[in-house]
Backbone and ligand atoms as CSV (ligand in chain L), in Angstrom:
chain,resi,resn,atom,element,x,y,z
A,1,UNK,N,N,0.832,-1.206,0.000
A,1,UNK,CA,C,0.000,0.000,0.000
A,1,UNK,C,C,0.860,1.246,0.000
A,2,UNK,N,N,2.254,1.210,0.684
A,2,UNK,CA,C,2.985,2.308,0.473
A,2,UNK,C,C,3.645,2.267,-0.769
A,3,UNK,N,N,3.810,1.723,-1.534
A,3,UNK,CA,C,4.902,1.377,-2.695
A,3,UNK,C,C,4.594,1.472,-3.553
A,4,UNK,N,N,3.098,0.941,-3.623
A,4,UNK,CA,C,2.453,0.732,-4.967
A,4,UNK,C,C,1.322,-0.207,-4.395
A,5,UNK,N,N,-0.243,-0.019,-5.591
A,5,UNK,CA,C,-1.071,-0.485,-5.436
A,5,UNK,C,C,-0.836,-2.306,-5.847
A,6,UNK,N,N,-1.787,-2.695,-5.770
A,6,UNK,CA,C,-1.201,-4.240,-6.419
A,6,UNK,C,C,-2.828,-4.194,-7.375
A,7,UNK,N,N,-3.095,-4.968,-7.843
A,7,UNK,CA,C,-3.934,-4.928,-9.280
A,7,UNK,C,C,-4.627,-6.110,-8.307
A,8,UNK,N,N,-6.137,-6.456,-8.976
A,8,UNK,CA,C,-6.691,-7.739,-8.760
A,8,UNK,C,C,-5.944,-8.439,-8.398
A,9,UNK,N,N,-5.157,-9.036,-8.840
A,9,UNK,CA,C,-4.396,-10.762,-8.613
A,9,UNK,C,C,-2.969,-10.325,-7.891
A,10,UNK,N,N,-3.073,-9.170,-6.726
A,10,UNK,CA,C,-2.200,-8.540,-6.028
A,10,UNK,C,C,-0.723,-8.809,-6.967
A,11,UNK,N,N,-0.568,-8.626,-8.082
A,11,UNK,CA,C,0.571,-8.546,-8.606
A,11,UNK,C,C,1.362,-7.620,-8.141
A,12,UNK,N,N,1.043,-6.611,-8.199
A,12,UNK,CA,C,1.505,-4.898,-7.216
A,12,UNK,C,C,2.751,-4.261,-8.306
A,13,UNK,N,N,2.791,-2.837,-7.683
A,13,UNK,CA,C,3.747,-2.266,-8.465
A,13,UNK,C,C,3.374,-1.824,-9.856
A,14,UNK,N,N,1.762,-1.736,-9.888
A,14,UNK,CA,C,1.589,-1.136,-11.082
A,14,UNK,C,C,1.453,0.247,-11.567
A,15,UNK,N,N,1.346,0.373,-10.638
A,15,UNK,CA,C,0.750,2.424,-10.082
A,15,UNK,C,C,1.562,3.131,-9.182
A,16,UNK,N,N,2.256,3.979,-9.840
A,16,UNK,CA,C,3.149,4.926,-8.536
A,16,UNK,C,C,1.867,5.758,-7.776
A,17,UNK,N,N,2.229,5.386,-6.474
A,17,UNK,CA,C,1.315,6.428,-5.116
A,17,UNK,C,C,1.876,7.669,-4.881
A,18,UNK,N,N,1.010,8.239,-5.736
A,18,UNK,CA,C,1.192,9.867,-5.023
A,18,UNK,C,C,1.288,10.344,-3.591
A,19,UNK,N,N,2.257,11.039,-3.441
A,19,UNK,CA,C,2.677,11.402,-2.212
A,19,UNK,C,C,1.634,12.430,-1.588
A,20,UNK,N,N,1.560,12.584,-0.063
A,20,UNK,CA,C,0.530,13.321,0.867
A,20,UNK,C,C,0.762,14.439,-0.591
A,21,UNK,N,N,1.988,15.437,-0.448
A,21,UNK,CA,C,1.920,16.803,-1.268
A,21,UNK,C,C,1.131,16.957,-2.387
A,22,UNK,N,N,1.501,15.120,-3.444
A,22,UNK,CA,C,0.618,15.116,-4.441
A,22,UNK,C,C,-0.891,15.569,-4.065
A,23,UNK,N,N,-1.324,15.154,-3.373
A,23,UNK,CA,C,-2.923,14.635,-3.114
A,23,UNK,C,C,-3.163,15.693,-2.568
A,24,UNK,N,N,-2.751,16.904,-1.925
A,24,UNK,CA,C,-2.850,17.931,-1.092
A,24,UNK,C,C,-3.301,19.058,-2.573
A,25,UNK,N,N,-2.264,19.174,-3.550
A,25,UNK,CA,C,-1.732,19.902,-4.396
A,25,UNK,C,C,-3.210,19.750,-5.339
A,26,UNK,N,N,-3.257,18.471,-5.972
A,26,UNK,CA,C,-4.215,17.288,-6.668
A,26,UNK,C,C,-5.723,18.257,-6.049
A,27,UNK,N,N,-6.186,17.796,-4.604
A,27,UNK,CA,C,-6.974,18.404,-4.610
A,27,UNK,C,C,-7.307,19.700,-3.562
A,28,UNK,N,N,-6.984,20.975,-4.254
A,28,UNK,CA,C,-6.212,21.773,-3.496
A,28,UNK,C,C,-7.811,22.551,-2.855
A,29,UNK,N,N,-8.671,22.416,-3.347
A,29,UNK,CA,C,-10.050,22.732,-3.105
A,29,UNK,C,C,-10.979,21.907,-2.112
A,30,UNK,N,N,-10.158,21.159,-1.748
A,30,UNK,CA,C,-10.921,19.415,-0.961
A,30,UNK,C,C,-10.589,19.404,0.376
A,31,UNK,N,N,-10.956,19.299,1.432
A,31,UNK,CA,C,-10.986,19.159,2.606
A,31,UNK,C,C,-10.053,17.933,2.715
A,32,UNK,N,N,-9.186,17.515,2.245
A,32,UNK,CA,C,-8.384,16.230,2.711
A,32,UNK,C,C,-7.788,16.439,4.522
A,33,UNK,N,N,-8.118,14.942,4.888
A,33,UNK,CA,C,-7.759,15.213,6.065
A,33,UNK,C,C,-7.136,13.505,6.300
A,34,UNK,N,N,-6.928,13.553,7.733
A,34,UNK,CA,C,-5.933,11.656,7.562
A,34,UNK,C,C,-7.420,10.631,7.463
A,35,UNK,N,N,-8.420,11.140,7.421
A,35,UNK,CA,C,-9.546,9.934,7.479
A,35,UNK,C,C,-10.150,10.012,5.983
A,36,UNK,N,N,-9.520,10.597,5.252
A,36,UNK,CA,C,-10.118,10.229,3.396
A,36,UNK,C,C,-9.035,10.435,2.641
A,37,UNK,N,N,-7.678,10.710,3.265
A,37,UNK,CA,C,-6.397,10.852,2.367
A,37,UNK,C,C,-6.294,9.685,1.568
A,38,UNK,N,N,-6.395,8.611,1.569
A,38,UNK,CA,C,-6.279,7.150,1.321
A,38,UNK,C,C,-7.286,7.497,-0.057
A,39,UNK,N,N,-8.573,8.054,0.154
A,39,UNK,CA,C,-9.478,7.873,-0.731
A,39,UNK,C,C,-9.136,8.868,-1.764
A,40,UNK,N,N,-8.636,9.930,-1.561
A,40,UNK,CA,C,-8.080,11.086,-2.283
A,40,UNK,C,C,-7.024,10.544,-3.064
A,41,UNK,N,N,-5.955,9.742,-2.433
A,41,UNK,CA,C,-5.206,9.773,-3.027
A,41,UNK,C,C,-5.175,8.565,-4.221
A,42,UNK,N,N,-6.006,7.635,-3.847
A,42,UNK,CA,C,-6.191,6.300,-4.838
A,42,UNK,C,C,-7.368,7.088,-6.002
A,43,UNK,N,N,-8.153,7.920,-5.873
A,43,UNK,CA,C,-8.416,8.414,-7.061
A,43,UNK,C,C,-7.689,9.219,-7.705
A,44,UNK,N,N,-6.552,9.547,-7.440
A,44,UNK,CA,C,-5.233,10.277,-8.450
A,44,UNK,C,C,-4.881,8.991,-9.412
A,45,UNK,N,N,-5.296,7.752,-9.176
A,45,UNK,CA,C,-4.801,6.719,-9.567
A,45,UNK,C,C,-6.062,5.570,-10.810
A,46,UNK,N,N,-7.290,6.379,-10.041
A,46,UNK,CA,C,-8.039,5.815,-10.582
A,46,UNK,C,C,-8.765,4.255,-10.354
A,47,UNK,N,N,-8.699,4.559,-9.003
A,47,UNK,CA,C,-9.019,3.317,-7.705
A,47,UNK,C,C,-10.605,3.976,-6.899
A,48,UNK,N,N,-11.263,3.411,-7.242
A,48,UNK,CA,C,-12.263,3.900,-5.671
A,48,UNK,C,C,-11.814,2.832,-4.836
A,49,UNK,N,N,-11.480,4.122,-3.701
A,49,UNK,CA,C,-10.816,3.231,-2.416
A,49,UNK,C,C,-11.908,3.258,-0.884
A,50,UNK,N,N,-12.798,2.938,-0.192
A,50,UNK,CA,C,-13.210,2.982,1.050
A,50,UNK,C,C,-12.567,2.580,2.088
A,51,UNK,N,N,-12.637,3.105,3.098
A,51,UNK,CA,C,-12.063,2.662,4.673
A,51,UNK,C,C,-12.805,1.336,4.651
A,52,UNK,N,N,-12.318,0.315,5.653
A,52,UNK,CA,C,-13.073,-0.848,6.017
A,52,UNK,C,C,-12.476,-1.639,7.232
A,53,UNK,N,N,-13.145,-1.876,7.928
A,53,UNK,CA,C,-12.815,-2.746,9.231
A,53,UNK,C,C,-11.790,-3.832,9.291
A,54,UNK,N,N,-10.965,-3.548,9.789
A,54,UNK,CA,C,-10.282,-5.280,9.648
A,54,UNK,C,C,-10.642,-6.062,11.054
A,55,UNK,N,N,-11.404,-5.387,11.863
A,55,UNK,CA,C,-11.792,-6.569,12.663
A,55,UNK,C,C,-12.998,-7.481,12.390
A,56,UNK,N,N,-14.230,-6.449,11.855
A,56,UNK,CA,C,-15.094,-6.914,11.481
A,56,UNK,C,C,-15.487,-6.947,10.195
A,57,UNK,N,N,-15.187,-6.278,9.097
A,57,UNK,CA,C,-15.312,-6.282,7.940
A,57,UNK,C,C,-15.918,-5.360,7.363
A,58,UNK,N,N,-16.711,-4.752,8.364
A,58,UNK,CA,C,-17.406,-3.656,7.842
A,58,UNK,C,C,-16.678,-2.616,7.168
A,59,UNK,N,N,-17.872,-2.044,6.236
A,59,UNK,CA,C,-17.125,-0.964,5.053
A,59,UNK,C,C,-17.554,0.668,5.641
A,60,UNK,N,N,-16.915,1.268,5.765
A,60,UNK,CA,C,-17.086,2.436,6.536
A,60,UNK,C,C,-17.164,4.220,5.472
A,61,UNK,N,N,-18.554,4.513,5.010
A,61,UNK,CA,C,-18.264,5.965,4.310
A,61,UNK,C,C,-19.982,6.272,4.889
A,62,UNK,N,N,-19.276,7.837,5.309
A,62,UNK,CA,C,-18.541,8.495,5.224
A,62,UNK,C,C,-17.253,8.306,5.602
A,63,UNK,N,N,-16.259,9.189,5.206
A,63,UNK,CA,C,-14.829,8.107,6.051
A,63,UNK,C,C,-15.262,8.767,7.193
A,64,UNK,N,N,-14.721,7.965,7.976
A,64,UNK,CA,C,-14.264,8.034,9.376
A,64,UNK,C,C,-13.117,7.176,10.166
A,65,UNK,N,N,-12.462,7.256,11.159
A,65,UNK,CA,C,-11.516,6.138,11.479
A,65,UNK,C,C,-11.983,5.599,12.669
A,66,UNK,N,N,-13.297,5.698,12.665
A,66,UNK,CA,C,-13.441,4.584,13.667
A,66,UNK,C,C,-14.760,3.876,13.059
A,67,UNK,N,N,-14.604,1.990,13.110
A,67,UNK,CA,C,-15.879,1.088,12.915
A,67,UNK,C,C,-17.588,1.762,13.171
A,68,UNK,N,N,-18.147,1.845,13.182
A,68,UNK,CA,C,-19.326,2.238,13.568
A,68,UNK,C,C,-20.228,0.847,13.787
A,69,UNK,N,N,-19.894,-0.218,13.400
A,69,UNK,CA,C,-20.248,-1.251,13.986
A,69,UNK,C,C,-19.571,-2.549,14.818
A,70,UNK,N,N,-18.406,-2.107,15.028
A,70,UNK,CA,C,-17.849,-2.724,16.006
A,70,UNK,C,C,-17.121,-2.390,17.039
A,71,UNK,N,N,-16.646,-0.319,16.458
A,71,UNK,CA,C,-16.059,0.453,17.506
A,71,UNK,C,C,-14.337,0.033,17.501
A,72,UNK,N,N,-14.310,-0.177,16.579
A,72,UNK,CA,C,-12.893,-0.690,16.208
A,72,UNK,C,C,-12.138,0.400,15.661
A,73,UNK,N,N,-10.554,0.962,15.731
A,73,UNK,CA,C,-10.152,2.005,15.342
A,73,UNK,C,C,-9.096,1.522,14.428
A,74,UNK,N,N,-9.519,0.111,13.908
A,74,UNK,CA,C,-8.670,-0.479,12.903
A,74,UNK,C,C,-9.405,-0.711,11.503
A,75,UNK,N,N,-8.869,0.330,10.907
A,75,UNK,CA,C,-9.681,0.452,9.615
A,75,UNK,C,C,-8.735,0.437,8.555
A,76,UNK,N,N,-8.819,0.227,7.334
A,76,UNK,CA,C,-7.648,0.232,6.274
A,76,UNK,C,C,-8.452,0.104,5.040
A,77,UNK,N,N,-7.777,1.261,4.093
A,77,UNK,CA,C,-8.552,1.414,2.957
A,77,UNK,C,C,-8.502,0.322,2.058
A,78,UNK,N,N,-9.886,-0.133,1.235
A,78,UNK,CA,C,-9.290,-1.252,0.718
A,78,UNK,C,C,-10.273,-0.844,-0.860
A,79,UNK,N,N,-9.990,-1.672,-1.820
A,79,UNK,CA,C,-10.707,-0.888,-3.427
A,79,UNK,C,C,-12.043,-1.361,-3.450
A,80,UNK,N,N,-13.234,-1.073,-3.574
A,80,UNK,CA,C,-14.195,-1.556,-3.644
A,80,UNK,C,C,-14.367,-1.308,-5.160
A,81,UNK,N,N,-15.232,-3.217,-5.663
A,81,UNK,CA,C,-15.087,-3.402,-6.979
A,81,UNK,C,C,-15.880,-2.645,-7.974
A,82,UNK,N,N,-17.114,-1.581,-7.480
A,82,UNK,CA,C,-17.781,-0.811,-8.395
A,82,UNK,C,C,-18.906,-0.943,-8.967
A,83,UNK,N,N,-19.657,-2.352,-8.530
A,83,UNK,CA,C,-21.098,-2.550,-8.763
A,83,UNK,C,C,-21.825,-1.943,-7.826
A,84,UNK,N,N,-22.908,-1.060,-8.447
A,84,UNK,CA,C,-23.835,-0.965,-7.128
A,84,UNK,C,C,-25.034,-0.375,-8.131
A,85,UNK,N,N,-26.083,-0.351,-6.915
A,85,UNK,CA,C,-27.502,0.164,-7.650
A,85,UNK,C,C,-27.453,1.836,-6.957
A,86,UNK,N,N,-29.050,2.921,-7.846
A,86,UNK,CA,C,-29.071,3.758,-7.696
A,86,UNK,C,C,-30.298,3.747,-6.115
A,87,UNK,N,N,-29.342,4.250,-5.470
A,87,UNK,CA,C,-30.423,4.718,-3.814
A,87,UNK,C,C,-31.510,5.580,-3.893
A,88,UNK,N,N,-30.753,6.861,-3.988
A,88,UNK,CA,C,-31.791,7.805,-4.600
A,88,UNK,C,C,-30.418,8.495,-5.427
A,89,UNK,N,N,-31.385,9.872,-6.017
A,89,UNK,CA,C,-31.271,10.804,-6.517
A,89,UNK,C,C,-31.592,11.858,-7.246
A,90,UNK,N,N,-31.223,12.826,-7.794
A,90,UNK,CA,C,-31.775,14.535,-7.460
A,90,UNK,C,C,-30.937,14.614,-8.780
A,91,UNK,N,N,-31.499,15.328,-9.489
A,91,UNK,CA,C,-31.397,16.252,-11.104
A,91,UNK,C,C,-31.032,17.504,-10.999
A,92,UNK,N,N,-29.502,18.009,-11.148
A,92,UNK,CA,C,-28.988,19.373,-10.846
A,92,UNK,C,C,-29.317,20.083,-12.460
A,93,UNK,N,N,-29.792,21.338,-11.998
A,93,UNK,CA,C,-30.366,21.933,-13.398
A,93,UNK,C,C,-29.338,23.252,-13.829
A,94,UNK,N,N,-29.282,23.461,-12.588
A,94,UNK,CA,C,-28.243,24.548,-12.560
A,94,UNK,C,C,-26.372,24.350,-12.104
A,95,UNK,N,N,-25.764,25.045,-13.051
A,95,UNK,CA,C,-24.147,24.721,-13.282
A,95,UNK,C,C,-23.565,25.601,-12.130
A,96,UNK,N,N,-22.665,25.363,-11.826
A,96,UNK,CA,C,-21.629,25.935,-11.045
A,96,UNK,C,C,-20.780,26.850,-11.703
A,97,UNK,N,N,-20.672,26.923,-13.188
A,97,UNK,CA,C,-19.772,27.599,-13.743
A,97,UNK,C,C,-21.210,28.354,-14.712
A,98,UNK,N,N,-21.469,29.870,-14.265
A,98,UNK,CA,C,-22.041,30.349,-15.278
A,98,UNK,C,C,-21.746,30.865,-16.907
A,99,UNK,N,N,-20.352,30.115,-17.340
A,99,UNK,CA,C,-19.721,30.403,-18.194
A,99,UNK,C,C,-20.001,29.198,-19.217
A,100,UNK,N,N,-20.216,28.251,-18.676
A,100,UNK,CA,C,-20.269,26.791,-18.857
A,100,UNK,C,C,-21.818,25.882,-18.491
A,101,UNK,N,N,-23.111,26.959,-19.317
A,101,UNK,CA,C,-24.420,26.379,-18.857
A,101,UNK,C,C,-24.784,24.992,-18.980
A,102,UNK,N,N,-25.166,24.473,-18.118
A,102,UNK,CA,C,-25.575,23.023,-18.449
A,102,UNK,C,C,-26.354,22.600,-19.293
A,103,UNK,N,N,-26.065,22.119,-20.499
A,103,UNK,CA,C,-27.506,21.485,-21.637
A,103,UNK,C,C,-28.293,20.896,-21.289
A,104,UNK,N,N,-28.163,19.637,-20.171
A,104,UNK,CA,C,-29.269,18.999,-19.910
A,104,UNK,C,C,-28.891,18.751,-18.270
A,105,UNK,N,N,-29.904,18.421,-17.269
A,105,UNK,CA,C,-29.569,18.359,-15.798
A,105,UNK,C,C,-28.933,17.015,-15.529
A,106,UNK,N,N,-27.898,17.519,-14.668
A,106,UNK,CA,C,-26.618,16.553,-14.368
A,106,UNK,C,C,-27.401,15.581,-13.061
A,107,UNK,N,N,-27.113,14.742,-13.377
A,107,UNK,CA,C,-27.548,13.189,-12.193
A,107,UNK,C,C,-26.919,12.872,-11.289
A,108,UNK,N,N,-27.242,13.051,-10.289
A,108,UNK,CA,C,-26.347,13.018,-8.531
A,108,UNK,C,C,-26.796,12.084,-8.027
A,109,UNK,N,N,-26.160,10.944,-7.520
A,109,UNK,CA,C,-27.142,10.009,-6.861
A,109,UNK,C,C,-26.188,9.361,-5.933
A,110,UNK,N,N,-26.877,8.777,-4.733
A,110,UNK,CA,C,-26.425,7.847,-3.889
A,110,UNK,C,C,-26.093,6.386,-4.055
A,111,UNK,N,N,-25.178,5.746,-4.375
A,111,UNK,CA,C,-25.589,4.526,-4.919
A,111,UNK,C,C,-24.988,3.800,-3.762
A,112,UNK,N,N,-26.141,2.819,-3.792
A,112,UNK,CA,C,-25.419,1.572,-2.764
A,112,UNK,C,C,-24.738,0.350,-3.494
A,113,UNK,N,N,-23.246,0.569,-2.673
A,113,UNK,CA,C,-22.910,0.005,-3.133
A,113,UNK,C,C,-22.852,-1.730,-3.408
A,114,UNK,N,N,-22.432,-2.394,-4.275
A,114,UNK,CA,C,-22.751,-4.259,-3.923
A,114,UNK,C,C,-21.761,-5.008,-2.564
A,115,UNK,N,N,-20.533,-3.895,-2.064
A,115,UNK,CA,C,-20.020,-4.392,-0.983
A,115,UNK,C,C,-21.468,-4.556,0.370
A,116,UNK,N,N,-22.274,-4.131,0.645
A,116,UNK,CA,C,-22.938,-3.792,2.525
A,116,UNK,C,C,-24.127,-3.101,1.589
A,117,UNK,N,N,-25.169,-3.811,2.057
A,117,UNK,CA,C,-26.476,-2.764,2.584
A,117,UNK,C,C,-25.569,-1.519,3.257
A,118,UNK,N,N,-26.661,-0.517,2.702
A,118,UNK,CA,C,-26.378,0.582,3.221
A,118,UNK,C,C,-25.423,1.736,2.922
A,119,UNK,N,N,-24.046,0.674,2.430
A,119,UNK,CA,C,-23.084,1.342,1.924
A,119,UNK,C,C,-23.195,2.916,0.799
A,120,UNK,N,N,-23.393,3.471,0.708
A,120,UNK,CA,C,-23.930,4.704,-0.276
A,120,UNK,C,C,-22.812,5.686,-0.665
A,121,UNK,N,N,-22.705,5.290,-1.896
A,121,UNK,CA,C,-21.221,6.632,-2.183
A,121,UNK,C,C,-22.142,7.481,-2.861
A,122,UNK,N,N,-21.789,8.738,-2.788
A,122,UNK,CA,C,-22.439,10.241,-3.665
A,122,UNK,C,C,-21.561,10.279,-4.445
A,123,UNK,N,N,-22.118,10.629,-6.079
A,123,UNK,CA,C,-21.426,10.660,-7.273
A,123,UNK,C,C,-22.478,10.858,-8.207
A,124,UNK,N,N,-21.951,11.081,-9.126
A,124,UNK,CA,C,-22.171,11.703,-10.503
A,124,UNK,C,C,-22.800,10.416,-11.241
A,125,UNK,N,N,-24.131,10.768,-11.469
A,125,UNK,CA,C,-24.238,9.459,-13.152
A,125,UNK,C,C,-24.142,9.650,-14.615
A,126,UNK,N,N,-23.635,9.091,-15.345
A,126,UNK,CA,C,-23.405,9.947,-16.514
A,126,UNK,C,C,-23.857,8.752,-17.343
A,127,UNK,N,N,-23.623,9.100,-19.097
A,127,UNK,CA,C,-24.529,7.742,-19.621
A,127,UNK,C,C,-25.683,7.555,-19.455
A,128,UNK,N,N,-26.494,8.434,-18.976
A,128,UNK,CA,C,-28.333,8.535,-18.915
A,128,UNK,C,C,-28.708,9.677,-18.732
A,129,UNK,N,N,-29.658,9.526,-19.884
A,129,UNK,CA,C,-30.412,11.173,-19.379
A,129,UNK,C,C,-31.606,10.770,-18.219
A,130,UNK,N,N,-31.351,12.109,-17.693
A,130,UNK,CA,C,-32.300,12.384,-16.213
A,130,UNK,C,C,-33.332,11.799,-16.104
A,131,UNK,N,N,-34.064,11.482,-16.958
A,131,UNK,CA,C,-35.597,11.181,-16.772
A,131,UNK,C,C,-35.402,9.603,-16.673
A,132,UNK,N,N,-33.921,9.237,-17.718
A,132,UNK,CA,C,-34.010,7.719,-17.669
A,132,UNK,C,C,-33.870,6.897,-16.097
A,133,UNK,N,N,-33.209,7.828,-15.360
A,133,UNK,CA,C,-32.462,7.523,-14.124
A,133,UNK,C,C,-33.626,6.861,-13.093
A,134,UNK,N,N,-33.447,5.466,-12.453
A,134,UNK,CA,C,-34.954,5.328,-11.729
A,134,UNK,C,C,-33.920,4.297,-10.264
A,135,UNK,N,N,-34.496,4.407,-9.178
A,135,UNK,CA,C,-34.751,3.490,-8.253
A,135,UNK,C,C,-34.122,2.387,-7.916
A,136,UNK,N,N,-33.033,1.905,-7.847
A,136,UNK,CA,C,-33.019,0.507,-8.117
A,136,UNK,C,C,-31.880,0.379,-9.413
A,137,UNK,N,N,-31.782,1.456,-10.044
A,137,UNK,CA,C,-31.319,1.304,-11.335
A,137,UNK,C,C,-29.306,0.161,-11.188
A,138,UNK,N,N,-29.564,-0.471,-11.837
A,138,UNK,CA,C,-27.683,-1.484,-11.655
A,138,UNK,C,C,-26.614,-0.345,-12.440
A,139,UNK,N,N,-25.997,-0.116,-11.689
A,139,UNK,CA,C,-24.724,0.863,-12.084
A,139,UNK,C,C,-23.265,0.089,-12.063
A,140,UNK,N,N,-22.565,0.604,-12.669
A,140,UNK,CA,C,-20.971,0.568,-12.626
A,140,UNK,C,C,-19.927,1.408,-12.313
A,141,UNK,N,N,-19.346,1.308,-11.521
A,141,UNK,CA,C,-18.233,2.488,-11.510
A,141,UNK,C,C,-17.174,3.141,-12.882
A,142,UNK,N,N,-17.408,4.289,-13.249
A,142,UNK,CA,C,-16.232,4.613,-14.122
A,142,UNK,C,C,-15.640,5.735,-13.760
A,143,UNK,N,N,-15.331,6.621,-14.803
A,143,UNK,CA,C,-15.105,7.932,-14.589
A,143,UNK,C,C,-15.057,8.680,-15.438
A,144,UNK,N,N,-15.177,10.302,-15.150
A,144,UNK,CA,C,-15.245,11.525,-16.053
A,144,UNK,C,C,-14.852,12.733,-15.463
A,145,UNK,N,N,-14.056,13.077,-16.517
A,145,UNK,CA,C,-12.729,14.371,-16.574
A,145,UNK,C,C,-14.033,15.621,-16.619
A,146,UNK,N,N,-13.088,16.232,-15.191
A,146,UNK,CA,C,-14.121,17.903,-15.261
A,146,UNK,C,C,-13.467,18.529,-15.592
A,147,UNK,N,N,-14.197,19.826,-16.180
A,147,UNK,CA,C,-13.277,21.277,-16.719
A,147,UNK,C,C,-12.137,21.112,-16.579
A,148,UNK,N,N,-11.746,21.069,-15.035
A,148,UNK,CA,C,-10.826,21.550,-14.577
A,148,UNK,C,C,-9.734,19.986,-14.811
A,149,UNK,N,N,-10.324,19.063,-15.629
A,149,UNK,CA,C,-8.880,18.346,-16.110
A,149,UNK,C,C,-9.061,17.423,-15.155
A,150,UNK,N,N,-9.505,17.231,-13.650
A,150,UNK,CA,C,-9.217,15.974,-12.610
A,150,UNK,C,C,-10.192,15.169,-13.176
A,151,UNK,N,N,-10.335,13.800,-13.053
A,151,UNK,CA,C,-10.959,12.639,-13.469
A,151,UNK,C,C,-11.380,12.695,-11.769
A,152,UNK,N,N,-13.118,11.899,-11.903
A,152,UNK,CA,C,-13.824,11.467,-10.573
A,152,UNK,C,C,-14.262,10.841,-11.014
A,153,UNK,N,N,-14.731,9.869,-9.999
A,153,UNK,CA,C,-15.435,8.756,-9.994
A,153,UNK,C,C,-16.832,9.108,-10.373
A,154,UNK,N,N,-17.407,8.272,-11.231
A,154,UNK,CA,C,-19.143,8.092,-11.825
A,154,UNK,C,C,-19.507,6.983,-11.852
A,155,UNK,N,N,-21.165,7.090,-11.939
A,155,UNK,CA,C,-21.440,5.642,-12.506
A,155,UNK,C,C,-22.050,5.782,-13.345
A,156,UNK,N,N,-22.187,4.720,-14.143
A,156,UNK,CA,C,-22.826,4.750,-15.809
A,156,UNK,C,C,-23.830,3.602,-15.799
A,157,UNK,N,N,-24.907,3.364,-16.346
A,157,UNK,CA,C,-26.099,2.059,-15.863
A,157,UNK,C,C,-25.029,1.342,-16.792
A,158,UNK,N,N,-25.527,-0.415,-15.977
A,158,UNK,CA,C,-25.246,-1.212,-16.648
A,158,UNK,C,C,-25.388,-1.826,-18.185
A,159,UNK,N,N,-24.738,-2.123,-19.008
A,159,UNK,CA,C,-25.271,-2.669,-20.355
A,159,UNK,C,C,-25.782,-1.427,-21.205
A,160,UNK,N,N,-26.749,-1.571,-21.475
A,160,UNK,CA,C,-27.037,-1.251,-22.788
A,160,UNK,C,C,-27.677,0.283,-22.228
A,161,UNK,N,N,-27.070,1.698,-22.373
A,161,UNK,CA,C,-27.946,2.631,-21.474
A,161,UNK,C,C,-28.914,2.655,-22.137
L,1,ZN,ZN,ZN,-15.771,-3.271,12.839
């Protein structure tokens, strides 16, 4: 984990780990702190990374460094594989950049993930228009480059949008 990530079949050494400065620098607008640095910094890499229990297994987001179901302060980020369905979500109509109007309303949603009931990352859906977006919907993890050039994590529906 310090050296390098290891791939599925822990081969490792495929990905140089950006250093704290990287990830500080990376996201210089972001509240990074020691309980989501891990997560900050494996998306410089193109990893969704979550905290997770090593006593009990539980998967822990928001981050935090302590279990919330076992009270354990042994947590360690680990990659979660990127299936999950849509929880809810909300249709942003309006842009952040009034320079840069939005054509059609951007898709925000909670998705739970296939690690834990409950589990819910906030992110971006892309690959569907708004109206298509429903309940339940099976997602995948990918990603998409903003203005500003950083790649984040999205999800895109499964198969055929
Ligand atoms: Zn636990």
């Amino acid at each position: 984990m310090r050296d390098g990530y290891s791939d599925a079949e822990g081969r490792g050494m495929t990905t140089p780990v950006p250093s704290n400065d990287d990830v500080f620098a990376h996201f210089h607008d972001v509240h990074v702190d020691r309980d989501n640095l891990e997560h900050y910094r494996a998306l410089m890499t193109g990893r969704l990374v979550i905290n997770r229990c090593d006593d009990c297994g539980h998967w822990i987001y928001p981050h935090r460094p302590l279990c919330p179901a076992c009270l354990s302060w042994s947590v360690s980020p680990r990659e979660v594989g990127g299936e999950g369905r849509v929880y809810m979500y909300t249709l942003l109509h309006q842009s952040r950049d009034p320079n840069k109007p939005l054509t059609e309303p951007m898709g925000l949603a909670a998705i739970e993930l296939a690690e834990q009931a409950g589990l819910r990352y906030l992110s971006r859906v892309v690959g569907c228009a708004g109206e298509a977006l429903f309940h339940g919907m099976p997602v995948r993890l990918t990603w998409t480059t903003e203005a500003d050039g950083r790649r984040w994590p999205a999800f895109a529906p499964v198969g055929e949008g």
